[in-house]
TIVO-2410 file (N, C-alpha, C; in nm, 3 decimals):
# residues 160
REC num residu      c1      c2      c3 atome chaine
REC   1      X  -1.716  -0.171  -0.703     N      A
REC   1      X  -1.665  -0.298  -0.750    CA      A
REC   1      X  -1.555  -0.343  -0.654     C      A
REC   2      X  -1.597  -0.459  -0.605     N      A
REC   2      X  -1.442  -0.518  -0.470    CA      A
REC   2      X  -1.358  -0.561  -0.586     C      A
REC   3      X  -1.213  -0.502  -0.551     N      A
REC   3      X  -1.088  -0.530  -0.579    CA      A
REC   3      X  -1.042  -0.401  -0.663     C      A
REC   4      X  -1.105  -0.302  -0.681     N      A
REC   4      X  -1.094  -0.247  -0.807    CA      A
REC   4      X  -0.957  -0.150  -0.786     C      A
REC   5      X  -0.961  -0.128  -0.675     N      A
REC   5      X  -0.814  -0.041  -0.630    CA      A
REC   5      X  -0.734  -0.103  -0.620     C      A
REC   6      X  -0.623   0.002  -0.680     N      A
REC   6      X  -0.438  -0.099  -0.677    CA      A
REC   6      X  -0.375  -0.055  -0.614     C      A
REC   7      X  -0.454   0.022  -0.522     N      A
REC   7      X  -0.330   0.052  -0.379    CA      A
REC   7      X  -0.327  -0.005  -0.240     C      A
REC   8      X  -0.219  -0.018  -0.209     N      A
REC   8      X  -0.196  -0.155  -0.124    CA      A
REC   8      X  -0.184  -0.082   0.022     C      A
REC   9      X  -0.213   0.059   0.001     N      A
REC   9      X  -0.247   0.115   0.184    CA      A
REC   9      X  -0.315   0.031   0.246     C      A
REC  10      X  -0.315   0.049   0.333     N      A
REC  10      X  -0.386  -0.010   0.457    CA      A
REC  10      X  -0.438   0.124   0.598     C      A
REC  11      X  -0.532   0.103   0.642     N      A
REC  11      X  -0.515   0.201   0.771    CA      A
REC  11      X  -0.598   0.108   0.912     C      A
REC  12      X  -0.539   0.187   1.006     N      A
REC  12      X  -0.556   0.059   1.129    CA      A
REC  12      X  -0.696   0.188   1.201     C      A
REC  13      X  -0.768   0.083   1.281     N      A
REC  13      X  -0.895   0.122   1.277    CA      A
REC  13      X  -0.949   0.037   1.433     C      A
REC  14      X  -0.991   0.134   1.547     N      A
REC  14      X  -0.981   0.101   1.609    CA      A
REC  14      X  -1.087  -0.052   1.644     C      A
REC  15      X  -1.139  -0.177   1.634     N      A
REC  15      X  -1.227  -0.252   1.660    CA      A
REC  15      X  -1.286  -0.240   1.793     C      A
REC  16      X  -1.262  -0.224   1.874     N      A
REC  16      X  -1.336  -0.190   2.022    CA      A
REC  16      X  -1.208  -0.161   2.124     C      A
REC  17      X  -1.281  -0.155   2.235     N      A
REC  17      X  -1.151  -0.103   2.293    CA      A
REC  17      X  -1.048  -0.129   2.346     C      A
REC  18      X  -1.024  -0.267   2.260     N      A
REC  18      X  -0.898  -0.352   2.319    CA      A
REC  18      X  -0.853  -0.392   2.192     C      A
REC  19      X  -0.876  -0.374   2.064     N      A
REC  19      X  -0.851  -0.411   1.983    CA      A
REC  19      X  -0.839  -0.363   1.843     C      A
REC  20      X  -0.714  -0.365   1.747     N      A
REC  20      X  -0.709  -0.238   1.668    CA      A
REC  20      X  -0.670  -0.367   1.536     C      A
REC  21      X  -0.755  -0.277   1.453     N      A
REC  21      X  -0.723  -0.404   1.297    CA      A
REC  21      X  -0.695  -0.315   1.191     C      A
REC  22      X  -0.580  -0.368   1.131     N      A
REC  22      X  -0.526  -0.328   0.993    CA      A
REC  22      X  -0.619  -0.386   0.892     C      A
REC  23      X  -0.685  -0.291   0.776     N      A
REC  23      X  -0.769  -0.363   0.701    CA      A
REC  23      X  -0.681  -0.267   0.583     C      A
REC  24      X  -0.707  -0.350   0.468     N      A
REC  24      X  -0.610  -0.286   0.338    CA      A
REC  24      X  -0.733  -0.213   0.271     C      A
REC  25      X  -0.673  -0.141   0.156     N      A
REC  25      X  -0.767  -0.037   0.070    CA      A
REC  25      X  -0.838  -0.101   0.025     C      A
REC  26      X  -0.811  -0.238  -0.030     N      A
REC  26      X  -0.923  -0.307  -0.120    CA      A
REC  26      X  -0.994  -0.383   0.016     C      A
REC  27      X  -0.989  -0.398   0.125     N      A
REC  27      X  -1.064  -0.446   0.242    CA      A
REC  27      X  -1.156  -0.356   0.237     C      A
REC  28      X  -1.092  -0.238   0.282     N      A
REC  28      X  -1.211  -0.092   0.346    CA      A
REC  28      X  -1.318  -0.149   0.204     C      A
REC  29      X  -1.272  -0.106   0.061     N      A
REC  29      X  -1.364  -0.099  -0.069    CA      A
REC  29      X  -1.468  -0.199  -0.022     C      A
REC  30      X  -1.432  -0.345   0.033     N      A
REC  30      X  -1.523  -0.442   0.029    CA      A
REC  30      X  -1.653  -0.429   0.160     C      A
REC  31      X  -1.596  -0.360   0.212     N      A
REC  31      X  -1.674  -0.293   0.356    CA      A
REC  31      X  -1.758  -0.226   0.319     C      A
REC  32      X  -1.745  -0.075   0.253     N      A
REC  32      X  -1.808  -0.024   0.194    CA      A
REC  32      X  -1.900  -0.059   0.109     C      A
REC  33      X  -1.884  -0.175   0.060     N      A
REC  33      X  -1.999  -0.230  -0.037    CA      A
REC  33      X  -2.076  -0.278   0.016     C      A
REC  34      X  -2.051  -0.335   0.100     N      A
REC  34      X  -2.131  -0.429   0.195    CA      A
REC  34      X  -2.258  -0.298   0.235     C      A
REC  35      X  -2.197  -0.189   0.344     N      A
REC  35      X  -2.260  -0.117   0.409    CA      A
REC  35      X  -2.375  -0.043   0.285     C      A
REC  36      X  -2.344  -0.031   0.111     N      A
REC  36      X  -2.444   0.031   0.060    CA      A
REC  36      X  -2.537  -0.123   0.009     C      A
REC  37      X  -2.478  -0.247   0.000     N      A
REC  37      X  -2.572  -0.330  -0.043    CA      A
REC  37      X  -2.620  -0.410   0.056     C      A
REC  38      X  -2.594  -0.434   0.178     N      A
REC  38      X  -2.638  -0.513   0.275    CA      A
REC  38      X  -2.579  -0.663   0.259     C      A
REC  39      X  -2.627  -0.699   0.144     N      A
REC  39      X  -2.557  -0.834   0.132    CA      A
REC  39      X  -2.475  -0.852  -0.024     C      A
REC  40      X  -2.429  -0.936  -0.046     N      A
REC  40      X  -2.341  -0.937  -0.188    CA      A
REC  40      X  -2.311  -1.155  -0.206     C      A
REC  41      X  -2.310  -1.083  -0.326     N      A
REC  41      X  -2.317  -1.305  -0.347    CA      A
REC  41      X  -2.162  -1.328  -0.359     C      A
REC  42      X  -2.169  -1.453  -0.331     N      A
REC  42      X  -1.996  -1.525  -0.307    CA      A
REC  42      X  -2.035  -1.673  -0.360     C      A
REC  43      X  -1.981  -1.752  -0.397     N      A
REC  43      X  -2.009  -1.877  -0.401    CA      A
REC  43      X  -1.806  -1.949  -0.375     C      A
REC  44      X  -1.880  -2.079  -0.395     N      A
REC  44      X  -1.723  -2.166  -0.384    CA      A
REC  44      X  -1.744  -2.319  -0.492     C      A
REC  45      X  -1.621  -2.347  -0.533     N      A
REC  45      X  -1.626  -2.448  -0.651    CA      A
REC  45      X  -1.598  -2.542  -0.578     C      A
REC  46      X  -1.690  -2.666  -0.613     N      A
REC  46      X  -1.668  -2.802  -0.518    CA      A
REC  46      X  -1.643  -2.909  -0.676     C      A
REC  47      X  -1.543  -3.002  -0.620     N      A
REC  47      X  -1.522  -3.111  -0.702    CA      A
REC  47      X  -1.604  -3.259  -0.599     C      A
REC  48      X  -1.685  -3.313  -0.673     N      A
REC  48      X  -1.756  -3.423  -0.655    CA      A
REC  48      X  -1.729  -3.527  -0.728     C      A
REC  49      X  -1.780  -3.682  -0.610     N      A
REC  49      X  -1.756  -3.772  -0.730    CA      A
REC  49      X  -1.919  -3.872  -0.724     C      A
REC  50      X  -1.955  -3.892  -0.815     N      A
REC  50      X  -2.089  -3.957  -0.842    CA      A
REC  50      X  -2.093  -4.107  -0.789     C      A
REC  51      X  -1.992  -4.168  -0.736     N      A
REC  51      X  -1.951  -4.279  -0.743    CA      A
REC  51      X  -1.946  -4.290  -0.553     C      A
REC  52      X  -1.838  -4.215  -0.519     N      A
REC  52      X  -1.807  -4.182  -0.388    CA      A
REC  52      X  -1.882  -4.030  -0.335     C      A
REC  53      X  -2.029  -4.113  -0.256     N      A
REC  53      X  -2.107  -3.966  -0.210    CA      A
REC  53      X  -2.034  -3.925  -0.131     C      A
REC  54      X  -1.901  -3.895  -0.038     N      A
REC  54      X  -1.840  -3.881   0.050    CA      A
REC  54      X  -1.765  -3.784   0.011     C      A
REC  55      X  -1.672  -3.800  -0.104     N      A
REC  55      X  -1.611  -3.761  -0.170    CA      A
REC  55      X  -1.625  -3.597  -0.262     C      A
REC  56      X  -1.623  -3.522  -0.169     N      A
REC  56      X  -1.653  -3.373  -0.205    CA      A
REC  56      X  -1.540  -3.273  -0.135     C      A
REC  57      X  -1.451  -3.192  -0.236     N      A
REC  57      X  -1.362  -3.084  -0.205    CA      A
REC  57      X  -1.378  -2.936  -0.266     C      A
REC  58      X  -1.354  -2.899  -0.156     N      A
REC  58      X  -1.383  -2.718  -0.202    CA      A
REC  58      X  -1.227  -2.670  -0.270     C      A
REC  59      X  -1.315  -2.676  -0.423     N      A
REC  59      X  -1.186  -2.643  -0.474    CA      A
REC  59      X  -1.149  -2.466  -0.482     C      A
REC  60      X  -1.245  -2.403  -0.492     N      A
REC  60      X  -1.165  -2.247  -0.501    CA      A
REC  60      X  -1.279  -2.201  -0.411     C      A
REC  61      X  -1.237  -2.124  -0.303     N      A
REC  61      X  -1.368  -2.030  -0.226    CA      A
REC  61      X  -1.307  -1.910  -0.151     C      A
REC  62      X  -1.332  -1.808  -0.136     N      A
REC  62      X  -1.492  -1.748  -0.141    CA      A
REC  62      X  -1.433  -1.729  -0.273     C      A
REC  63      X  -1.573  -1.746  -0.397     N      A
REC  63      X  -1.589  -1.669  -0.500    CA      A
REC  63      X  -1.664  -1.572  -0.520     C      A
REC  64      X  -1.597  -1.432  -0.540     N      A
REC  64      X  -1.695  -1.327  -0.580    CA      A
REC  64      X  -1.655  -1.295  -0.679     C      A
REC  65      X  -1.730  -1.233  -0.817     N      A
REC  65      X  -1.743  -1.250  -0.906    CA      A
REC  65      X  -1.824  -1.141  -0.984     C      A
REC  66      X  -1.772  -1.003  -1.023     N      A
REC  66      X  -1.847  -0.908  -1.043    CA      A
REC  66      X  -1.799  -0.854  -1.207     C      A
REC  67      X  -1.776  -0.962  -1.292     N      A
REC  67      X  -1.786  -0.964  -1.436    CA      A
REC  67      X  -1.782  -1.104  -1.473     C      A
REC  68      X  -1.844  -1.129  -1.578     N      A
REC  68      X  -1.840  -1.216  -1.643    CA      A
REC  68      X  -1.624  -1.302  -1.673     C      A
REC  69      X  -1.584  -1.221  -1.706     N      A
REC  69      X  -1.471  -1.243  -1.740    CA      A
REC  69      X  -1.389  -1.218  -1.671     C      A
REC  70      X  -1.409  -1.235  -1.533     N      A
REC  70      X  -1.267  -1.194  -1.427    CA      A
REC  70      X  -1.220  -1.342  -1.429     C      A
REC  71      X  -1.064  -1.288  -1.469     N      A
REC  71      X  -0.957  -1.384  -1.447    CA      A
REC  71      X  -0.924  -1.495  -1.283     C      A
REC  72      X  -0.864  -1.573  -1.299     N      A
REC  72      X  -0.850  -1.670  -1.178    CA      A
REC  72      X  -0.753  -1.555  -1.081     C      A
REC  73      X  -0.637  -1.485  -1.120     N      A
REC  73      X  -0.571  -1.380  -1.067    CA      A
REC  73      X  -0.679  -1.312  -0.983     C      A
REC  74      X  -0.777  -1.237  -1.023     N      A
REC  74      X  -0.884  -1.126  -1.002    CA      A
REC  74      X  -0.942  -1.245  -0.888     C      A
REC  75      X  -1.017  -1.335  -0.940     N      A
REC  75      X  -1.090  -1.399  -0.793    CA      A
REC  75      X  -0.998  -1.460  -0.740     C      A
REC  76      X  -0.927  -1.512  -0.727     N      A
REC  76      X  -0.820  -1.540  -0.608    CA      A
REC  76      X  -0.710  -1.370  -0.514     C      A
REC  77      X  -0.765  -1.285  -0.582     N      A
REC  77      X  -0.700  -1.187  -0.492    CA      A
REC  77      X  -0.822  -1.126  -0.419     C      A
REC  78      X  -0.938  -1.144  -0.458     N      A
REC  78      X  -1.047  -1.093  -0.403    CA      A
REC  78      X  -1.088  -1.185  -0.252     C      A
REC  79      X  -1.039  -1.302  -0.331     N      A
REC  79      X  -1.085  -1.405  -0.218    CA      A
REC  79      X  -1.031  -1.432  -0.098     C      A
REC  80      X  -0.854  -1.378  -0.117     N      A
REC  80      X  -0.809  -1.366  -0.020    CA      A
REC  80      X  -0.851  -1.239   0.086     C      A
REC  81      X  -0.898  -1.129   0.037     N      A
REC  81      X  -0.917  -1.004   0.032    CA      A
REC  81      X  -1.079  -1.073   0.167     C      A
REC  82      X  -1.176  -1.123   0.101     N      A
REC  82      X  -1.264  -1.192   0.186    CA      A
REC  82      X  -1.239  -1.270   0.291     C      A
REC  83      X  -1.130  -1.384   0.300     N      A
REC  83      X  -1.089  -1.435   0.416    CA      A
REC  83      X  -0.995  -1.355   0.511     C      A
REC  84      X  -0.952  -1.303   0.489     N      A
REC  84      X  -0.902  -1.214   0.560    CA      A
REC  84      X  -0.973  -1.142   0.649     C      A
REC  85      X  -1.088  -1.082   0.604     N      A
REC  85      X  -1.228  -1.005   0.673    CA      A
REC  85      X  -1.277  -1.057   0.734     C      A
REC  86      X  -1.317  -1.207   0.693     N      A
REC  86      X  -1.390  -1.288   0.765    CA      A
REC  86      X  -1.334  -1.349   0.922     C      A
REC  87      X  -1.209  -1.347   0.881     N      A
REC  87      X  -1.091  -1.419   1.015    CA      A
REC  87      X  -1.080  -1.260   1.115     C      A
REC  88      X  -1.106  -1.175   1.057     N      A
REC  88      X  -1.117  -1.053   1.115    CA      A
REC  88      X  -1.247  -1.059   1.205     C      A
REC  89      X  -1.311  -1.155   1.184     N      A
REC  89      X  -1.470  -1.139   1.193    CA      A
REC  89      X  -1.570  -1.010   1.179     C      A
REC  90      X  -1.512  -0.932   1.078     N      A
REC  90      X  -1.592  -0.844   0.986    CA      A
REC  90      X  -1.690  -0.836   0.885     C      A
REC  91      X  -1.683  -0.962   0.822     N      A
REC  91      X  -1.741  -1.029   0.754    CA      A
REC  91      X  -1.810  -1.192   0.740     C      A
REC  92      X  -1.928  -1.203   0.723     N      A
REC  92      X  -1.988  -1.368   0.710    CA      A
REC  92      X  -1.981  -1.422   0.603     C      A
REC  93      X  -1.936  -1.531   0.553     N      A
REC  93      X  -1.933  -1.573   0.415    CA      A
REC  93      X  -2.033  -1.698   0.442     C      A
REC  94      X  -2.136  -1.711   0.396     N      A
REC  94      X  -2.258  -1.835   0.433    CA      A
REC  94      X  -2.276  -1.886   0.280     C      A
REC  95      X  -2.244  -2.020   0.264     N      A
REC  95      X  -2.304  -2.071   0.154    CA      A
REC  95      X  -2.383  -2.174   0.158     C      A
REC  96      X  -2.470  -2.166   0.247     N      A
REC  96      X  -2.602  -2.173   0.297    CA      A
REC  96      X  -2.715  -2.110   0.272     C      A
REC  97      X  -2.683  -1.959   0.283     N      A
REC  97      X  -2.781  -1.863   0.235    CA      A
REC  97      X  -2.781  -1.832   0.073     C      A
REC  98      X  -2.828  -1.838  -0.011     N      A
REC  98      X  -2.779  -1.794  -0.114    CA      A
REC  98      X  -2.896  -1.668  -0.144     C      A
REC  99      X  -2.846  -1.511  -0.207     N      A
REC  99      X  -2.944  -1.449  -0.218    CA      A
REC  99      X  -3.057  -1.469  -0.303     C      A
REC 100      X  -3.173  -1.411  -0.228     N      A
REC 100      X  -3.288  -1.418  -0.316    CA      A
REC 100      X  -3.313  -1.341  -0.410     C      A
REC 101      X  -3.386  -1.385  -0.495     N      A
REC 101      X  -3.416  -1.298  -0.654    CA      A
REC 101      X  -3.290  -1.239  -0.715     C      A
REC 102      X  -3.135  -1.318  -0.672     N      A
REC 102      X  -3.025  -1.275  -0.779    CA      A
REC 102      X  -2.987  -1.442  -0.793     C      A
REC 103      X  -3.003  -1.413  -0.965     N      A
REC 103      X  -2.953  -1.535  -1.074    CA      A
REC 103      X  -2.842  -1.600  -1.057     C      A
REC 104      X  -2.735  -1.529  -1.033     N      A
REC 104      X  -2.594  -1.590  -0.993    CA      A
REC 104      X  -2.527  -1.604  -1.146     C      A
REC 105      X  -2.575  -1.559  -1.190     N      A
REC 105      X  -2.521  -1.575  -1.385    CA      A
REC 105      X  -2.378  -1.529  -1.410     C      A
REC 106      X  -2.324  -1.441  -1.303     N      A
REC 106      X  -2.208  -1.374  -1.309    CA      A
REC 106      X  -2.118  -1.525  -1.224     C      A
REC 107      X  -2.191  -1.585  -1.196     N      A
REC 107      X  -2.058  -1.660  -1.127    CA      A
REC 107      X  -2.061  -1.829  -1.210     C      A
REC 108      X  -2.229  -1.833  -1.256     N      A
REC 108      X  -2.230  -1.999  -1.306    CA      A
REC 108      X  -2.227  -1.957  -1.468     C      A
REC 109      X  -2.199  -1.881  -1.518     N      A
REC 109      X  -2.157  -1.824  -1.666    CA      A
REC 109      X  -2.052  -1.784  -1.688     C      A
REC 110      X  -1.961  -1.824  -1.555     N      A
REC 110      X  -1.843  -1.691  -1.588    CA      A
REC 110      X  -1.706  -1.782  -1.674     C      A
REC 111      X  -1.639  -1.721  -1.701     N      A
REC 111      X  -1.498  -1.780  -1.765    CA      A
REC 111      X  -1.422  -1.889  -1.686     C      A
REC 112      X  -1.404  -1.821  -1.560     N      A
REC 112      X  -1.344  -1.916  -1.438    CA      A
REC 112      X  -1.439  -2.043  -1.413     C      A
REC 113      X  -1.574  -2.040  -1.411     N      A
REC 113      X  -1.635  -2.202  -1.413    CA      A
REC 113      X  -1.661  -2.233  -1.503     C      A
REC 114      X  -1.622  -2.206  -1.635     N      A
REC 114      X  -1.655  -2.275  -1.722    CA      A
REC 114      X  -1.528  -2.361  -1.688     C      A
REC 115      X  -1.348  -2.280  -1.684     N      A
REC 115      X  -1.268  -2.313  -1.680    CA      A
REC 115      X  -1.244  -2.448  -1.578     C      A
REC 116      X  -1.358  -2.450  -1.480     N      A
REC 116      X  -1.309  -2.549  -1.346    CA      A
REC 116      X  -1.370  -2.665  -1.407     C      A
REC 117      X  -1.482  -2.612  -1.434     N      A
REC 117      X  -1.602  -2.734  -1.524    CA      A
REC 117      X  -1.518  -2.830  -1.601     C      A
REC 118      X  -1.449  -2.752  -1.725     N      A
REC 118      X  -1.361  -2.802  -1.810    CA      A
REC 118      X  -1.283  -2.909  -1.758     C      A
REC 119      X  -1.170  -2.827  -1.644     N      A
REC 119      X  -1.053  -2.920  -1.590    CA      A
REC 119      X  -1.103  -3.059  -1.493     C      A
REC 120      X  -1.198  -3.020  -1.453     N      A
REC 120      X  -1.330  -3.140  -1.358    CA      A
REC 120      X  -1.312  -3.248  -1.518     C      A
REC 121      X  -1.380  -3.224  -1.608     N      A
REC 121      X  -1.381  -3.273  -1.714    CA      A
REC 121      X  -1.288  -3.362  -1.792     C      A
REC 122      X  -1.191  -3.292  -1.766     N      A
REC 122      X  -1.077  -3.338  -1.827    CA      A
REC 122      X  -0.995  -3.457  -1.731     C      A
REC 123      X  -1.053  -3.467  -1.673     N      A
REC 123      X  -0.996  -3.509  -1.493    CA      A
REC 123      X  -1.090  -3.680  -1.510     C      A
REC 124      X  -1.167  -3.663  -1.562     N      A
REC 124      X  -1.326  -3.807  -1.563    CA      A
REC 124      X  -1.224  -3.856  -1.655     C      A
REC 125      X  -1.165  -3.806  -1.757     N      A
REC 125      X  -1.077  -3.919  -1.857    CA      A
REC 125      X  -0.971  -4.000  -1.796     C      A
REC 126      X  -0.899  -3.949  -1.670     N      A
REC 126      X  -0.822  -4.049  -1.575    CA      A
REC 126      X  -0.850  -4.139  -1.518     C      A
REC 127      X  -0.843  -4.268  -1.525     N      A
REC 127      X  -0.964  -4.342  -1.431    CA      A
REC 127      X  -0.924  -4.362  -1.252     C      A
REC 128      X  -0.758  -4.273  -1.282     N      A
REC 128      X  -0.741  -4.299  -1.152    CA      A
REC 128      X  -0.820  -4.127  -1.037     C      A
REC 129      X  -0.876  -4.107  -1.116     N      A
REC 129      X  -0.925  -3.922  -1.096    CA      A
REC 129      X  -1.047  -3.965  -1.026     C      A
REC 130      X  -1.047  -3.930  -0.931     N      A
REC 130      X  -1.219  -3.970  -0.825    CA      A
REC 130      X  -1.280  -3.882  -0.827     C      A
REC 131      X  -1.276  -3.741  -0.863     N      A
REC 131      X  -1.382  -3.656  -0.869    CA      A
REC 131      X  -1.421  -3.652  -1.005     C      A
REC 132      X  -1.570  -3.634  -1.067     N      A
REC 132      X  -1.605  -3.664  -1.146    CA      A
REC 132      X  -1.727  -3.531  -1.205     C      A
REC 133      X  -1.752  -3.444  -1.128     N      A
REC 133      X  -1.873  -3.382  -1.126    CA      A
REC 133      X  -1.835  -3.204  -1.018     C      A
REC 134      X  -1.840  -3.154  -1.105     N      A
REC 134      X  -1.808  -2.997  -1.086    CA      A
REC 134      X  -1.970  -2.901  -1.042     C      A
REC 135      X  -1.930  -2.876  -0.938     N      A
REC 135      X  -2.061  -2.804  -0.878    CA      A
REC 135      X  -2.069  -2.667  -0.843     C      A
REC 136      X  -2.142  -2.592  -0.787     N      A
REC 136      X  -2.084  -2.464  -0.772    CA      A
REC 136      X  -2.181  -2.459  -0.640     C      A
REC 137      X  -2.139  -2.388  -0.528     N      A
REC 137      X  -2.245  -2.352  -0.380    CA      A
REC 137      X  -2.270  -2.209  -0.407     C      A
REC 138      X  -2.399  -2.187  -0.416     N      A
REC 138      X  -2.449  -2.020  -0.421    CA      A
REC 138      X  -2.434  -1.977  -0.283     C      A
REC 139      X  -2.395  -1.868  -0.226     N      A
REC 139      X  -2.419  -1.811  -0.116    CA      A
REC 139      X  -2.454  -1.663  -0.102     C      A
REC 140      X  -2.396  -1.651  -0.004     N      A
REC 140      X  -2.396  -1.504   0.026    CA      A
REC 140      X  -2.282  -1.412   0.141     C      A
REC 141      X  -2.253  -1.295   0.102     N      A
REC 141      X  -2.155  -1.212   0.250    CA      A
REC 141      X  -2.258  -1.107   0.293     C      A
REC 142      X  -2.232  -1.087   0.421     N      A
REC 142      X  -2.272  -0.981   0.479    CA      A
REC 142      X  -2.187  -0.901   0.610     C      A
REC 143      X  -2.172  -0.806   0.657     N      A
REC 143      X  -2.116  -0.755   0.767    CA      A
REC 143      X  -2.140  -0.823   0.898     C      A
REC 144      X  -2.111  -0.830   0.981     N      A
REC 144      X  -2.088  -0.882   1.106    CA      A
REC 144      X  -2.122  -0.726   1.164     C      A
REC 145      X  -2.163  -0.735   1.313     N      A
REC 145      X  -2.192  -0.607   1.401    CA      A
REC 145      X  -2.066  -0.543   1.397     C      A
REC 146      X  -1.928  -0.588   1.433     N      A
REC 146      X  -1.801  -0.591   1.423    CA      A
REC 146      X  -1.810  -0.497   1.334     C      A
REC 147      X  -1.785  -0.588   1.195     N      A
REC 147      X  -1.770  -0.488   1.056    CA      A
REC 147      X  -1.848  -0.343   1.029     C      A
REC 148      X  -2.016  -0.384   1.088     N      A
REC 148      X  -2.058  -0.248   1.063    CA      A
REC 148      X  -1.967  -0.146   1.183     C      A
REC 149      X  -1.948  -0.213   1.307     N      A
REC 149      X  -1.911  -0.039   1.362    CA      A
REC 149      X  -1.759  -0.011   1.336     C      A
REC 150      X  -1.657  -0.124   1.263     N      A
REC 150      X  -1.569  -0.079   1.219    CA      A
REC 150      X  -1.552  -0.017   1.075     C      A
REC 151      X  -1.685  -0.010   1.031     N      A
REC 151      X  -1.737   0.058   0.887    CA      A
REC 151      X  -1.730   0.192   0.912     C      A
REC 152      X  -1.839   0.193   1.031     N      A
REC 152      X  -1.806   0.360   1.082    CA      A
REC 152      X  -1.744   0.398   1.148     C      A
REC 153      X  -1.620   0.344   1.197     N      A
REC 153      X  -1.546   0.431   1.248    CA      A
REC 153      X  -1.416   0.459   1.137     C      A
REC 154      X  -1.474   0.399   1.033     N      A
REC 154      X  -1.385   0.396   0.941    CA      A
REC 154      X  -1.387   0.579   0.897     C      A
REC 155      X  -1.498   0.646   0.909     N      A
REC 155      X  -1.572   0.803   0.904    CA      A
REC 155      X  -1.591   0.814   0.748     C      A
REC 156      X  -1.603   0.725   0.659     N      A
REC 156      X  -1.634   0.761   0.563    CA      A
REC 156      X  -1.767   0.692   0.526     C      A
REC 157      X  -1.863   0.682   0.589     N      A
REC 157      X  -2.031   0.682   0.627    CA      A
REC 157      X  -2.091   0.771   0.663     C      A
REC 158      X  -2.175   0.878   0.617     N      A
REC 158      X  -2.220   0.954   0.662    CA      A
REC 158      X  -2.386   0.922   0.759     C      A
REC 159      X  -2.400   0.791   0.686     N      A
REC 159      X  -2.517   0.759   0.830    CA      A
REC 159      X  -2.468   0.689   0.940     C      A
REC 160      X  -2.346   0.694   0.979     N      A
REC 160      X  -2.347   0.593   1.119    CA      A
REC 160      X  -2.312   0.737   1.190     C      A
***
């Protein structure tokens, strides 16, 4: 499960041979997941307006989302936890790809979009409020070449 550790170690890890990256405990965790699932779903909350097709903002992203009931705390520390990787270029966050044959029920059922849905909602009663229409982008993460060989040199892979 990414985020699930509350320790805030970090260990530095060599990236090639000019280049050395600090990744935190809950980083390595998200690495590791990657390397046993290959890919893992993320999405991001967009506010739209029906009126103005132009008019589209990414309101919370990357979302990952691995209970029904994770708090805005929980995906906003995860998410930082993802951009971070990604700016590392360890990680791809594409919400373009979205995976195949997974529902996404954990992220378009969850507490947090119902919650965005809601405030989108509550937002159409302003008439000075231009977004009007709460959406969600399915995607997907996966490792970067990067990430996998800084996976294994991480030495806690026994196939690399």
């Amino acid at each position: 499960m990414i985020g699930s550790s509350n320790s805030s170690d970090s260990e530095r890890v060599c990236a090639d041979s000019q280049e050395t990256l600090t990744i935190s405990s809950k980083g390595i965790s998200v690495l590791l997941e990657l390397v046993q699932c290959t890919y893992l779903p993320v999405s991001r909350f967009i506010m739209s307006s029906s009126i103005e097709k132009e008019a589209k903002f990414v309101s919370l992203a990357p979302v990952y989302i691995d209970a029904l009931d994770n708090s805005m705390e929980t995906v906003k520390e995860i998410g930082i936890i993802l951009k971070e990787l990604e700016k590392k270029r360890l990680i791809t966050l594409d919400y373009d790809i979205p995976l195949q044959d997974y529902d996404y029920k954990q992220h378009t059922n969850s507490v947090i979009f119902a919650y965005f849905t809601e405030s989108v909602n509550e937002g159409k009663r302003n008439p000075s409020f231009l977004c009007d229409t709460a959406n969600i982008e399915l995607g997907s993460m996966a490792l970067t070449e990067l990430g996998e060989r800084v996976s294994c040199r991480l030495g806690k892979i026994a196939a690399c």
